[in-house]
Residue frames as a rotation matrix with the C-alpha (Angstrom) as fourth column:
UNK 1
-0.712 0.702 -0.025 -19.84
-0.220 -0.190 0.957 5.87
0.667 0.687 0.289 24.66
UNK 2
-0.279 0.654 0.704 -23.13
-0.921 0.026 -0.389 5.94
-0.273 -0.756 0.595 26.85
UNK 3
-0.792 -0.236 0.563 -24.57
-0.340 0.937 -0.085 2.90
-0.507 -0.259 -0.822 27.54
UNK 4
0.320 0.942 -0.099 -28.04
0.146 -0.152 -0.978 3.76
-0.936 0.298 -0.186 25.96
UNK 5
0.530 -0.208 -0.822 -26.31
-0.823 -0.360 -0.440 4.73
-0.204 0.910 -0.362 22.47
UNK 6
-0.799 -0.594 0.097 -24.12
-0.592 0.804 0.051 1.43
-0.108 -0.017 -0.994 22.53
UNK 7
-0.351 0.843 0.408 -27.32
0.272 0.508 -0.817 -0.41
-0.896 -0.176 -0.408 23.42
UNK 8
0.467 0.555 -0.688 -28.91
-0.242 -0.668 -0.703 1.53
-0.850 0.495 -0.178 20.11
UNK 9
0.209 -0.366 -0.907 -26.05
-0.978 -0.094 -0.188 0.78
-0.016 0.926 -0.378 17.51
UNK 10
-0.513 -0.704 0.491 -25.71
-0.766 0.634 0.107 -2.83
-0.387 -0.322 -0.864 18.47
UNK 11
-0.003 0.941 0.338 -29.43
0.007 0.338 -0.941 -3.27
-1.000 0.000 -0.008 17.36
UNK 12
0.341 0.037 -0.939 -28.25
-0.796 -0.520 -0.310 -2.48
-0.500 0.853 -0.148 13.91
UNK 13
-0.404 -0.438 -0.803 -26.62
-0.851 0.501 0.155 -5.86
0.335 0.746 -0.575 13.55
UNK 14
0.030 0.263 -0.964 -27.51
-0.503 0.838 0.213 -9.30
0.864 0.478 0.158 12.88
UNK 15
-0.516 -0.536 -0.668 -25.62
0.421 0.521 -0.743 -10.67
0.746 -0.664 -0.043 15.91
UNK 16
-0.976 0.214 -0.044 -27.33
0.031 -0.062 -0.998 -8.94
-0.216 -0.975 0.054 18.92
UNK 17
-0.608 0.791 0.072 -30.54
-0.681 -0.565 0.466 -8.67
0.409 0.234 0.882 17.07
UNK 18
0.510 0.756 -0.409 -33.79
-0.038 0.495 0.868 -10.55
0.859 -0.427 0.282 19.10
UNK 19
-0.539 -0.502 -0.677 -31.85
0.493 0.464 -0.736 -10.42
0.683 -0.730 -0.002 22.43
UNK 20
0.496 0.616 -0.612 -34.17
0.862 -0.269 0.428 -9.25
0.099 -0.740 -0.665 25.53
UNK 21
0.598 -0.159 0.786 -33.75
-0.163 -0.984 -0.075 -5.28
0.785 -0.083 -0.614 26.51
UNK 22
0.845 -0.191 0.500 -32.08
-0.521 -0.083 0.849 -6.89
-0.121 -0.978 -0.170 29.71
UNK 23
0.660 -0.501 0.560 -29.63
0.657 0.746 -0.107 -9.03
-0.365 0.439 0.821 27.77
UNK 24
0.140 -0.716 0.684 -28.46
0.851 -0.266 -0.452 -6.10
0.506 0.645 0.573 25.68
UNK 25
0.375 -0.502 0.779 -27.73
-0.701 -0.704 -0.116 -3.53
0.607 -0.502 -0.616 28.84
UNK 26
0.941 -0.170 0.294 -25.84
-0.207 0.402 0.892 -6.37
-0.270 -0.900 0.343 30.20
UNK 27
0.376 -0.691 0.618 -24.02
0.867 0.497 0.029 -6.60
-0.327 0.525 0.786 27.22
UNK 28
0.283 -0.308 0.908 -23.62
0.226 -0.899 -0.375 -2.77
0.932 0.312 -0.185 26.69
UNK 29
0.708 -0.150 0.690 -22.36
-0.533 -0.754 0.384 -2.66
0.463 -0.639 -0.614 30.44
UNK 30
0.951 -0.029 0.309 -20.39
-0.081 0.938 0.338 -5.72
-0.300 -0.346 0.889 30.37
UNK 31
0.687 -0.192 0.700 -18.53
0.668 0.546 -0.506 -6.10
-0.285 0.816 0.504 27.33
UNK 32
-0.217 -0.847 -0.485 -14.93
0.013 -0.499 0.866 -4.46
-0.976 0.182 0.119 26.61
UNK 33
0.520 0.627 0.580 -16.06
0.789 -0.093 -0.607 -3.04
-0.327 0.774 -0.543 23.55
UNK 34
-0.374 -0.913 -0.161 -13.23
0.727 -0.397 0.560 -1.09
-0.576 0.092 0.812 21.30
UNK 35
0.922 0.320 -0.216 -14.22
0.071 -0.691 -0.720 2.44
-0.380 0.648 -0.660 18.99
UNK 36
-0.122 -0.943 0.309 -12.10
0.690 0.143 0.709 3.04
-0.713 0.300 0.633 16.37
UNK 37
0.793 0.604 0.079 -11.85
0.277 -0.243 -0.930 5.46
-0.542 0.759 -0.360 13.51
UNK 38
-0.172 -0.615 0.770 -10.64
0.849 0.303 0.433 5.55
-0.500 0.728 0.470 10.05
UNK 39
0.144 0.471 -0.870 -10.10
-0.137 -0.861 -0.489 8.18
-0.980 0.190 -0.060 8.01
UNK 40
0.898 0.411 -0.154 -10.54
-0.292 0.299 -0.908 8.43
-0.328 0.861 0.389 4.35
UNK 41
0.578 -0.632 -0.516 -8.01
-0.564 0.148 -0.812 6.34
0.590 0.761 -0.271 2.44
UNK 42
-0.485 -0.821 0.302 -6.58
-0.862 0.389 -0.326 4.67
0.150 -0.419 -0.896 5.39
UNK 43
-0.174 0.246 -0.953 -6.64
-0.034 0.966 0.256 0.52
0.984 0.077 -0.160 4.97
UNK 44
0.490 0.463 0.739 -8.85
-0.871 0.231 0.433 -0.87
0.030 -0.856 0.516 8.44
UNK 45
0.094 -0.383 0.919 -7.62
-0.110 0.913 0.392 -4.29
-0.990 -0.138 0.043 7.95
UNK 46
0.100 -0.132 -0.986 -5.78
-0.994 -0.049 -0.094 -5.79
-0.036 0.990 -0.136 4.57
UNK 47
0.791 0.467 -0.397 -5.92
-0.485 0.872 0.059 -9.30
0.374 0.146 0.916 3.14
UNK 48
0.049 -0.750 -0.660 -3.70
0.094 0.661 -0.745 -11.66
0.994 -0.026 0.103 4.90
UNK 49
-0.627 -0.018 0.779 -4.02
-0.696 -0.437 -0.570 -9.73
0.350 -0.899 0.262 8.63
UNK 50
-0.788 0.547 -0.282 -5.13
0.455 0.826 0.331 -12.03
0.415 0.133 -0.900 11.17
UNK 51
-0.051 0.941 0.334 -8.38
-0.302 -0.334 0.893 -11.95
0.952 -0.055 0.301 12.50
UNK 52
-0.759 -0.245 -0.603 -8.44
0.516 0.338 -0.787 -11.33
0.397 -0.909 -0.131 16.25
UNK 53
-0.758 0.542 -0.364 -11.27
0.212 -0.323 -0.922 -9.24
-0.617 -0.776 0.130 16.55
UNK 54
0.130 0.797 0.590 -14.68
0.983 -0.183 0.030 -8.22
0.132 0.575 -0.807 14.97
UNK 55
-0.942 0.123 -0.311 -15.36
-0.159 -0.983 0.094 -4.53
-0.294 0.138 0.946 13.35
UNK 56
0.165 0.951 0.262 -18.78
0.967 -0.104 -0.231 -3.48
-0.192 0.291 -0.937 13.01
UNK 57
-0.921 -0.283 0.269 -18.67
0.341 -0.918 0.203 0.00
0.189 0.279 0.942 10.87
UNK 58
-0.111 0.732 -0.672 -21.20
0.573 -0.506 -0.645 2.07
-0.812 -0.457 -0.363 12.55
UNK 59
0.748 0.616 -0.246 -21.10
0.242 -0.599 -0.763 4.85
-0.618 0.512 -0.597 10.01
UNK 60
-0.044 -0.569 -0.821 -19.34
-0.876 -0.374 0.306 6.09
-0.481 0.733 -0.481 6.40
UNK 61
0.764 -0.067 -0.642 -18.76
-0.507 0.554 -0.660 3.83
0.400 0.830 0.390 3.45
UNK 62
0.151 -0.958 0.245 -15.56
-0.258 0.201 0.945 1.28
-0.954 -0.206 -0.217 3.18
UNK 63
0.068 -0.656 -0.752 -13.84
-0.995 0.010 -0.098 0.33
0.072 0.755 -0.652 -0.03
UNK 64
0.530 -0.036 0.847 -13.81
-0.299 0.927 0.226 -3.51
-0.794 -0.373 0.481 0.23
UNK 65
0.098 -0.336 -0.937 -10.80
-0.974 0.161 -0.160 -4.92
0.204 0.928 -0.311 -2.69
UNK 66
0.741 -0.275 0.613 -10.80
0.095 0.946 0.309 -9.04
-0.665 -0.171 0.727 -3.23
UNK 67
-0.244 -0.820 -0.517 -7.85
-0.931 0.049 0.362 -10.64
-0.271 0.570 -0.776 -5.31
UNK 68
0.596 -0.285 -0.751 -7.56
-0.073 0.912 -0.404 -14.05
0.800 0.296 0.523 -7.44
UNK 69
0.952 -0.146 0.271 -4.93
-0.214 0.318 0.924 -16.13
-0.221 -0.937 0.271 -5.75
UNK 70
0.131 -0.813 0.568 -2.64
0.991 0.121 -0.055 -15.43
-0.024 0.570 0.821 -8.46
UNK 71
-0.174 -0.452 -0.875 -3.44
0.446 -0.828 0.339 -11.79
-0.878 -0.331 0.346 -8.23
UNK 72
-0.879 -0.474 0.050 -4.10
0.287 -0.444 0.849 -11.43
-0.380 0.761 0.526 -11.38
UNK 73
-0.392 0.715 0.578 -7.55
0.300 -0.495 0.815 -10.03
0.869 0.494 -0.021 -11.64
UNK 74
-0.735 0.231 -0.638 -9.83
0.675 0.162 -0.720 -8.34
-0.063 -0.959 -0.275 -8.66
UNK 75
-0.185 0.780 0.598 -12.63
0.604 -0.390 0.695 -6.47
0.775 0.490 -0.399 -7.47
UNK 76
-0.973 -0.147 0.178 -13.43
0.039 -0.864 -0.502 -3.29
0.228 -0.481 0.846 -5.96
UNK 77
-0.167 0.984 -0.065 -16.68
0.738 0.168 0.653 -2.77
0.654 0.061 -0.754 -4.12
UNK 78
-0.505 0.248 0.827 -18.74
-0.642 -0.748 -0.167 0.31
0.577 -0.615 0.537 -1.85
UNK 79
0.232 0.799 -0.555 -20.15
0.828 0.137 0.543 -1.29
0.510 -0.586 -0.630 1.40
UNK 80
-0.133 0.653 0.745 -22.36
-0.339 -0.737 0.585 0.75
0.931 -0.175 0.319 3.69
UNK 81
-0.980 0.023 -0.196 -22.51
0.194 0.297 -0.935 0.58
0.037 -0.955 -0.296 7.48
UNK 82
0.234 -0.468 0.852 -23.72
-0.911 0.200 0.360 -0.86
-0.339 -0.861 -0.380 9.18
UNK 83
0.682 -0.325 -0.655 -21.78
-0.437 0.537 -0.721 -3.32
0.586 0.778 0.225 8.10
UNK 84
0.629 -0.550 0.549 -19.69
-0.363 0.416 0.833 -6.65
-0.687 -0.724 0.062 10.07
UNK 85
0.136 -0.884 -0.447 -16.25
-0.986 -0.077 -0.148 -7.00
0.096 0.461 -0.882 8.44
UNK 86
-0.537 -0.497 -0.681 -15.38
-0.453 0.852 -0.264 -11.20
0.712 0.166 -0.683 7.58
UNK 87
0.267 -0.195 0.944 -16.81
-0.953 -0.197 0.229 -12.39
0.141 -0.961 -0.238 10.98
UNK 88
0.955 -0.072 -0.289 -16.47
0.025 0.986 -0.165 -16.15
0.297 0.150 0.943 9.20
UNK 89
0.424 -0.895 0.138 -12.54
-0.326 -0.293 -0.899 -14.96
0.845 0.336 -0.416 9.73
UNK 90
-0.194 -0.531 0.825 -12.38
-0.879 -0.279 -0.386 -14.82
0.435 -0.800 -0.413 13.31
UNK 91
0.096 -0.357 0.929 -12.84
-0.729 0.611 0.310 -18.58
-0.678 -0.707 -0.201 13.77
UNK 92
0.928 -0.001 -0.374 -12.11
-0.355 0.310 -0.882 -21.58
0.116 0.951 0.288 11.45
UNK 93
0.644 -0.764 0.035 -9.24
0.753 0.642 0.148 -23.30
-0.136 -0.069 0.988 10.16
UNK 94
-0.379 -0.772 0.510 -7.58
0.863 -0.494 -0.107 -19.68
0.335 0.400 0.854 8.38
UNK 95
0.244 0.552 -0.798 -8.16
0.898 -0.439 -0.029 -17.01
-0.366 -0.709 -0.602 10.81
UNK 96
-0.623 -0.782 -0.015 -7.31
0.603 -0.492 0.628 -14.33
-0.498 0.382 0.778 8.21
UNK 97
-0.005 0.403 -0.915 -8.73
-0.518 -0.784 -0.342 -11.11
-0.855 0.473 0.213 6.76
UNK 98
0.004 -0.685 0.729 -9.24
0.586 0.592 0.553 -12.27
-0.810 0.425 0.403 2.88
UNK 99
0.336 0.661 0.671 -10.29
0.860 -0.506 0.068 -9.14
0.385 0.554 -0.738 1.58
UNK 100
-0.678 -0.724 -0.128 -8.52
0.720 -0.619 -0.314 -5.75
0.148 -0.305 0.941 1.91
UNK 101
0.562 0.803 0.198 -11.27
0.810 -0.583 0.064 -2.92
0.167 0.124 -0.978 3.36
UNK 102
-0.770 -0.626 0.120 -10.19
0.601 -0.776 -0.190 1.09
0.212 -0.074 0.974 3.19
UNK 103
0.070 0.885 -0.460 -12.48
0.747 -0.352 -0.564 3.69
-0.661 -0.305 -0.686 4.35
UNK 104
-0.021 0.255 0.967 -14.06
0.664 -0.720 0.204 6.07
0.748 0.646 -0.154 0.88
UNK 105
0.408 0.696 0.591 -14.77
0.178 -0.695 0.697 7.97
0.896 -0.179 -0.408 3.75
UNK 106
-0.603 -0.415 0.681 -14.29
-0.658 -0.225 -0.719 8.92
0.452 -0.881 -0.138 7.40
UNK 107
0.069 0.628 -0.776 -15.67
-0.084 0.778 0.622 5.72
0.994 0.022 0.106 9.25
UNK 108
-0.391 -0.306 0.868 -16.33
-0.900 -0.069 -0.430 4.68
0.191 -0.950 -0.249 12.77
UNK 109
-0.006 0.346 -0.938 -16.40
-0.066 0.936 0.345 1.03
0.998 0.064 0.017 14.20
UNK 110
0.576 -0.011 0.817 -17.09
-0.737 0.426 0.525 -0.97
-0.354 -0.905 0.237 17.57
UNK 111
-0.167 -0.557 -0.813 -14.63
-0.555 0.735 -0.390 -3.36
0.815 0.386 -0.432 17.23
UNK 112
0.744 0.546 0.385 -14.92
-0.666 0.652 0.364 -6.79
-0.052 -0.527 0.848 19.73
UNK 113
-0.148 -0.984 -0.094 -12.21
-0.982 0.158 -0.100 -9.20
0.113 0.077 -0.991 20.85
UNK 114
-0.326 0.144 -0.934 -12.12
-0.359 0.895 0.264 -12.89
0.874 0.422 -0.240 19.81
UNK 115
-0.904 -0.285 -0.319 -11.92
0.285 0.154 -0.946 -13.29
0.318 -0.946 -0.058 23.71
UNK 116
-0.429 0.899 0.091 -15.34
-0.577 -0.195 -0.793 -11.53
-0.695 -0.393 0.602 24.14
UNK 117
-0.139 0.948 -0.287 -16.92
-0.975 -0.081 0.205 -13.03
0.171 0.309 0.936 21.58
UNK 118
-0.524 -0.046 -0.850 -16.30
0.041 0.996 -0.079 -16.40
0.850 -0.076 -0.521 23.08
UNK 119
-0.838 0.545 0.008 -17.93
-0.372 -0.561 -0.740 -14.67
-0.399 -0.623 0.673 26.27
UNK 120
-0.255 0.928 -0.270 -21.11
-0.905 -0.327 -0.270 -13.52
-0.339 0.176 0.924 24.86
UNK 121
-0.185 0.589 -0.787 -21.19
-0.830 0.335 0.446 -16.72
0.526 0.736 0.427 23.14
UNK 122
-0.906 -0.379 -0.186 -21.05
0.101 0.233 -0.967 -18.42
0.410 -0.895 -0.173 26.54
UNK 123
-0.817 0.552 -0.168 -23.70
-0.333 -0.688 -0.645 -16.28
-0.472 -0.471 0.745 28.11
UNK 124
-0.375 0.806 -0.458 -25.83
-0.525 -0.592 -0.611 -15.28
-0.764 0.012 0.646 26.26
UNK 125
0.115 0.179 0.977 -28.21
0.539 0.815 -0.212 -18.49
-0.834 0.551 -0.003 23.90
UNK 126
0.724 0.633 0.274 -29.48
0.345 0.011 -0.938 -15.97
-0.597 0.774 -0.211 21.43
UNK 127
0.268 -0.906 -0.328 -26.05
-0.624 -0.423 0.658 -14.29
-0.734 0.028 -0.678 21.09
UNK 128
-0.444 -0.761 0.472 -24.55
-0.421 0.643 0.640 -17.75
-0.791 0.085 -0.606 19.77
UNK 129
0.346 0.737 0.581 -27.82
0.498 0.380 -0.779 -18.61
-0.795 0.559 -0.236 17.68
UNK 130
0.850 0.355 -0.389 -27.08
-0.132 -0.572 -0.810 -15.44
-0.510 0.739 -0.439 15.52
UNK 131
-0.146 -0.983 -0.110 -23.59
-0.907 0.089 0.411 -16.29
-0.394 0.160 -0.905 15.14
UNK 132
-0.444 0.142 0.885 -24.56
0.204 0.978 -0.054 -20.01
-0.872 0.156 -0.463 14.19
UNK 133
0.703 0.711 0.016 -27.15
0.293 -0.270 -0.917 -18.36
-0.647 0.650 -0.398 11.63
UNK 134
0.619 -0.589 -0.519 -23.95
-0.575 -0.790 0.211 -16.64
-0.535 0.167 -0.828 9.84
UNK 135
-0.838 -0.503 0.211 -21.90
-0.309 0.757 0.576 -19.55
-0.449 0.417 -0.790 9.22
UNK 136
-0.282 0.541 0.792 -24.83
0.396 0.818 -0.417 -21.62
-0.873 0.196 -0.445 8.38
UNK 137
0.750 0.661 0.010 -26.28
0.135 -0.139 -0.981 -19.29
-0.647 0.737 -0.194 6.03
UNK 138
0.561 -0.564 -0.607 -23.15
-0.756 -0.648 -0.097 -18.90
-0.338 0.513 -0.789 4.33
UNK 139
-0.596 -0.669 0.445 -22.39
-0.462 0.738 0.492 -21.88
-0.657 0.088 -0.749 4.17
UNK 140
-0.166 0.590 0.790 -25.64
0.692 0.640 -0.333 -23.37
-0.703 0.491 -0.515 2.64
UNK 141
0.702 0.211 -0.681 -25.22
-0.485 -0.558 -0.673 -20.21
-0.522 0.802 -0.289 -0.39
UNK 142
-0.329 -0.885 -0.330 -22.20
-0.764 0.044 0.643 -21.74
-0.555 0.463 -0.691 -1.28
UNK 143
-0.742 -0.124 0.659 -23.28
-0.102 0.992 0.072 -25.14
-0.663 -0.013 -0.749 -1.49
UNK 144
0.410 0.912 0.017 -26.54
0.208 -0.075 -0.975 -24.10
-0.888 0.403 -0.220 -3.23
UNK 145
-0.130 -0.486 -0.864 -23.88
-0.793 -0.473 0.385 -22.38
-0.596 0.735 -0.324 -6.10
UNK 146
-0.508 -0.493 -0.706 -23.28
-0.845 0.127 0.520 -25.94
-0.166 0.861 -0.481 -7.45
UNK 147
-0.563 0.773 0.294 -26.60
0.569 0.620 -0.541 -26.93
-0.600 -0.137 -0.788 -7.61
UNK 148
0.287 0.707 -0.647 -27.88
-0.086 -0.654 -0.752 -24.00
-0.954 0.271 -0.127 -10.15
UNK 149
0.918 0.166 0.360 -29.11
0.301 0.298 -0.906 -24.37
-0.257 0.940 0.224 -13.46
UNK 150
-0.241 -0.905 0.352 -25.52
0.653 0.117 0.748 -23.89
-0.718 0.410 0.563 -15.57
UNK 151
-0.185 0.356 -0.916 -25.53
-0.089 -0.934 -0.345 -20.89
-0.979 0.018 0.204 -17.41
UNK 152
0.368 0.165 0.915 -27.00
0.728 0.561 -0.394 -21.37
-0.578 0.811 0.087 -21.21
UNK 153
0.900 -0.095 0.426 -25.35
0.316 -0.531 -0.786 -18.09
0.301 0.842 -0.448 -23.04
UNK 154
-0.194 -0.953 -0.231 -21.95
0.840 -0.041 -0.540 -16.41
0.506 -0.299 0.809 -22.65
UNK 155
-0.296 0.213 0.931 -23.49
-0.654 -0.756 -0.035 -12.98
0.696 -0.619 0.363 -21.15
UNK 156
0.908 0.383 -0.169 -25.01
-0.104 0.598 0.795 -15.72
0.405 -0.704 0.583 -18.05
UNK 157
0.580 -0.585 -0.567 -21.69
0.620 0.768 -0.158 -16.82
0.528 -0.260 0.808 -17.59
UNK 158
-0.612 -0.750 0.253 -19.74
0.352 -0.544 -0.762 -13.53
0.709 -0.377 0.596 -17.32
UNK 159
0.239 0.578 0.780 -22.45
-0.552 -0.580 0.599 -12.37
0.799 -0.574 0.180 -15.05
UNK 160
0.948 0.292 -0.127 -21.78
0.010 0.372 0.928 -14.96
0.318 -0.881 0.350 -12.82
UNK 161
0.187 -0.776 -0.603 -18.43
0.920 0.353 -0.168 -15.36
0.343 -0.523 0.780 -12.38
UNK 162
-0.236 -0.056 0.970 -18.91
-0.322 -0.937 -0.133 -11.33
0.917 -0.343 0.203 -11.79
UNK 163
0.321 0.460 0.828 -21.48
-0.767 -0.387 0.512 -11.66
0.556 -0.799 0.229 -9.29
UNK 164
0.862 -0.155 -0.483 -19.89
0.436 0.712 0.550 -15.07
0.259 -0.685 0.681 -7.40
UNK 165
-0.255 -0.912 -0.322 -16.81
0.881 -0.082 -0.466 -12.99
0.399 -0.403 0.824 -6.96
UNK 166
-0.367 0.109 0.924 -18.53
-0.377 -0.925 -0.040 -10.02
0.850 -0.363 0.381 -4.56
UNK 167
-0.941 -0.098 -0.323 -19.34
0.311 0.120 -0.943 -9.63
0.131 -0.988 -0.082 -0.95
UNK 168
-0.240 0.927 -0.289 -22.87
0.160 -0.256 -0.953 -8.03
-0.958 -0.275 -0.087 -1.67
UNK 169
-0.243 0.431 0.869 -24.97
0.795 0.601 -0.076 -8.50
-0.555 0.673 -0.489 -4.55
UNK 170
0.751 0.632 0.192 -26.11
0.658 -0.741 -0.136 -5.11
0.056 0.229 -0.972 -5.17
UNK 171
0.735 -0.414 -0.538 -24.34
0.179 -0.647 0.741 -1.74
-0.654 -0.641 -0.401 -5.60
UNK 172
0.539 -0.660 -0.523 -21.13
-0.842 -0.425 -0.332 0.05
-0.003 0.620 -0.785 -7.63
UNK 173
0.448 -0.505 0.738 -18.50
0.117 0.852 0.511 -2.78
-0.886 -0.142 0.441 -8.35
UNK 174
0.348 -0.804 -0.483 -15.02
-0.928 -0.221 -0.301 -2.23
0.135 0.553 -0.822 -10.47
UNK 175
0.903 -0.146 0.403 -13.73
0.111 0.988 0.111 -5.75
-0.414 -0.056 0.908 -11.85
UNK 176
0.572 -0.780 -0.255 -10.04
-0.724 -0.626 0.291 -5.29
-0.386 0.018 -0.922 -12.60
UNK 177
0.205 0.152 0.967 -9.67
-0.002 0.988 -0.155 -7.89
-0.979 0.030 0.203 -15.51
UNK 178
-0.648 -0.541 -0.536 -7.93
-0.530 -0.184 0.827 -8.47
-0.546 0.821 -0.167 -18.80
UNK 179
0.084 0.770 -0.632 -10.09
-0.991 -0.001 -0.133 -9.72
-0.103 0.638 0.763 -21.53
UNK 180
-0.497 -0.584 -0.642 -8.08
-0.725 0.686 -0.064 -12.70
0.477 0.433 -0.764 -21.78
UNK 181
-0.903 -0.264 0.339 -8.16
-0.402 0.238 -0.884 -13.49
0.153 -0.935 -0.321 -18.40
UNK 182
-0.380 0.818 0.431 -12.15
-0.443 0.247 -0.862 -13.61
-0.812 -0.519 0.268 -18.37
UNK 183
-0.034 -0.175 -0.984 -12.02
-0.964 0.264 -0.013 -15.18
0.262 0.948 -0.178 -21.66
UNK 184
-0.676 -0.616 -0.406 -10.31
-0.284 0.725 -0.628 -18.00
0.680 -0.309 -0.665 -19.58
UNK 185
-0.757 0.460 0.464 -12.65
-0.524 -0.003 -0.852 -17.93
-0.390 -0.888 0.243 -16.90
UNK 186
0.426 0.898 -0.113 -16.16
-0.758 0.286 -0.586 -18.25
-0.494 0.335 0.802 -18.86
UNK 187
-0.450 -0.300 0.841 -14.42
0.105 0.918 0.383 -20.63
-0.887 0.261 -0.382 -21.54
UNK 188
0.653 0.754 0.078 -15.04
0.545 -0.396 -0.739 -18.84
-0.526 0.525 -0.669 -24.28
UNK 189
0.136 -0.509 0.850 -13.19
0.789 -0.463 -0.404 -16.16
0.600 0.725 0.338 -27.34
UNK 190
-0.777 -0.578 -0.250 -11.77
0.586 -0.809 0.047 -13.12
-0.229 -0.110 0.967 -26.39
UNK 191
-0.981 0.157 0.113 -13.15
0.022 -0.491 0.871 -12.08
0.193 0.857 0.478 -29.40
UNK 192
-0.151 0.981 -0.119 -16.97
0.601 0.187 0.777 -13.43
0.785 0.045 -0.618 -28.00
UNK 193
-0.138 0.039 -0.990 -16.30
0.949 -0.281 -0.143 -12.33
-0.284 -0.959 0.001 -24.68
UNK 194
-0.765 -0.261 -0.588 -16.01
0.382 -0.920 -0.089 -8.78
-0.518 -0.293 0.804 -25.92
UNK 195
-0.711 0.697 0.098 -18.59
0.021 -0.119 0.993 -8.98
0.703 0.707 0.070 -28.25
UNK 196
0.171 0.807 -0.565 -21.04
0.777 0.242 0.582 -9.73
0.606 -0.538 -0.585 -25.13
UNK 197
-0.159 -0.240 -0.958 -19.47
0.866 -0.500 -0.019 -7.02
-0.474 -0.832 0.287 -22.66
UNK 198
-0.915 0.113 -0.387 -20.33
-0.272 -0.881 0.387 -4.14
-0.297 0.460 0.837 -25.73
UNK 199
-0.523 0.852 -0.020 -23.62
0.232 0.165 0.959 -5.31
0.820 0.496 -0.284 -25.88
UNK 200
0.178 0.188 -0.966 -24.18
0.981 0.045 0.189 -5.18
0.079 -0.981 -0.176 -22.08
UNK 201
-0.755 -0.437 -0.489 -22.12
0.423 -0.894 0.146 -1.40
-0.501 -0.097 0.860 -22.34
UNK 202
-0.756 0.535 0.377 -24.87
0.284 -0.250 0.926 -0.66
0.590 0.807 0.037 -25.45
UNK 203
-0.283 0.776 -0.563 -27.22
0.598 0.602 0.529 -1.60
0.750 -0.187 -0.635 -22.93
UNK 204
0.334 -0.008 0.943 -26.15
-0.425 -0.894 0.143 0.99
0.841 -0.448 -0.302 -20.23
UNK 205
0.899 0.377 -0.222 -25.34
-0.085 0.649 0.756 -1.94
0.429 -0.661 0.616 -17.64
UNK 206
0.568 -0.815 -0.116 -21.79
0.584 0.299 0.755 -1.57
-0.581 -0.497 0.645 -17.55
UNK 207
0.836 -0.299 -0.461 -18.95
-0.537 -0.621 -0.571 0.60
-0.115 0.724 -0.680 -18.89
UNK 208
0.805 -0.494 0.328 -15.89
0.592 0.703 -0.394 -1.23
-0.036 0.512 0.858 -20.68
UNK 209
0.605 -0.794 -0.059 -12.00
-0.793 -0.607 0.054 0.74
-0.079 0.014 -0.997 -20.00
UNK 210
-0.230 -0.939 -0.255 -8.01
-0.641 0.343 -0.687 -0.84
0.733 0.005 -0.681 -20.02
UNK 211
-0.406 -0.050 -0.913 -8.28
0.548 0.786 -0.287 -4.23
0.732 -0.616 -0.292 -18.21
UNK 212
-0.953 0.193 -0.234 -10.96
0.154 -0.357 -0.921 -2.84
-0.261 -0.914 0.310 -16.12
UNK 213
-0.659 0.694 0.290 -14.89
0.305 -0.106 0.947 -2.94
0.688 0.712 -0.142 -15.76
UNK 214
-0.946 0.266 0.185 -17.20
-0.313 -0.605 -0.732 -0.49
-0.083 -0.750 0.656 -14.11
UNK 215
-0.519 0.855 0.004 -20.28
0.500 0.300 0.813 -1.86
0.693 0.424 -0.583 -13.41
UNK 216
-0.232 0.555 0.799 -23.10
-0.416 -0.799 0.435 0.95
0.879 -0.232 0.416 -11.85
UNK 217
0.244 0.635 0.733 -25.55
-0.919 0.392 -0.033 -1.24
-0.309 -0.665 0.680 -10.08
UNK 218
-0.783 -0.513 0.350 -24.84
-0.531 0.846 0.052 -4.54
-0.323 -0.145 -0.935 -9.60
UNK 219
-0.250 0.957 0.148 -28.68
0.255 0.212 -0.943 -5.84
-0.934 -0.198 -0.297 -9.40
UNK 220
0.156 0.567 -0.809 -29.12
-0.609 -0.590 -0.530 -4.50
-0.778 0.575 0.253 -12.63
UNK 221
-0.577 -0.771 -0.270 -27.36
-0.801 0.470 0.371 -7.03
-0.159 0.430 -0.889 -14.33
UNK 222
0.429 0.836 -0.342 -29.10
-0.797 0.528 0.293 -9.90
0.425 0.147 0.893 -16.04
UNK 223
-0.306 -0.419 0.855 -28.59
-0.799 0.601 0.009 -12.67
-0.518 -0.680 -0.519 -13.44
UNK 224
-0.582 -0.102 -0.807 -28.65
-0.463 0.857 0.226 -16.36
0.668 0.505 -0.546 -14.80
């Protein structure tokens, strides 16, 4: 890939963004930088793979699926490139994928070895800042979670435990989930639980199939 078009799609993410114009053609002429593509239906990386390098999907859609740790419910989401795959993954105590991504589409990534980004984070200050910014800000959403108000109705609740179990707030999302099951979750009837999830359907906000819920837009959803 020219060095000027590298230099161009790197600006798209988080991580090289605010480096100097001389920083990022040192790093677009430097850096052992991998290209990959996926075509539709084929898994990029599945949950449990470790995490030895960074993907950054340049263009097409991916398919992102999480799981319970029993497996026994999960969700299906559309992300949009540009888009960086886990990068919390590639250091840490579990250096694992935990989330299974397929491409909806034909996709193309830059992909980065653990080995460079210890490099760049070496080198280059602002490099390591944005990477610091990543963890940090992810860390201080979590921590903020169990510090909000406590939801006061049972539609609050199932919204959240929807929206705390996605990778991006916004957007299509398929929750693959037995009535019981989120019954159990919220702490609550069946019988209420469904009574709130056909009011939400009434509502247009979500449709309601076999152990399985399709929600449009994510964002649309009344958020607690």
């Amino acid at each position: 890939m020219p060095v000027l078009k590298l230099y161009d799609h790197l600006l798209q993410f988080p991580l090289f963004q605010g480096m100097s114009r001389d920083d990022l053609a040192q790093v677009a002429g430097h850096t052992k930088f991998g290209f990959q593509k996926s075509s539709a239906g084929q898994t990029v990386v599945a949950a449990g793979d470790a995490c030895t390098q960074l993907f950054f999907l340049l263009s097409g859609t991916l398919q992102a699926e999480s799981f319970s740790d029993d497996r026994s419910y999960s969700v299906v989401e559309e992300l949009a490139a540009p888009y960086l795959l886990q990068p919390e993954a590639i250091f840490g105590y579990h250096q694992v994928f935990t989330h299974t991504f397929k491409a909806s589409a034909e996709c193309s990534f830059i992909t980065l070895d653990k080995s460079e980004v210890r490099q760049l984070s070496e080198h280059f200050l602002v490099f390591r800042l944005n990477l610091l910014n990543i963890y940090a800000t992810q860390s201080q959403k979590q921590q903020r979670q169990l510090w909000q108000r406590y939801p006061e109705t049972l539609t609050e609740r199932i919204v959240r435990f929807l929206s705390q179990r996605c990778l991006y707030p916004s957007g299509p999302k398929t929750f693959h989930i037995l009535m019981t099951r989120l019954a159990d979750e919220v702490g609550d009837s069946r019988l209420d639980v469904s009574r709130a999830l056909n009011q939400l359907q009434r509502a247009g906000l979500l449709q309601l199939h076999r152990g399985r819920i399709e929600v449009p837009q994510m964002e649309n959803l009344p958020m607690p």
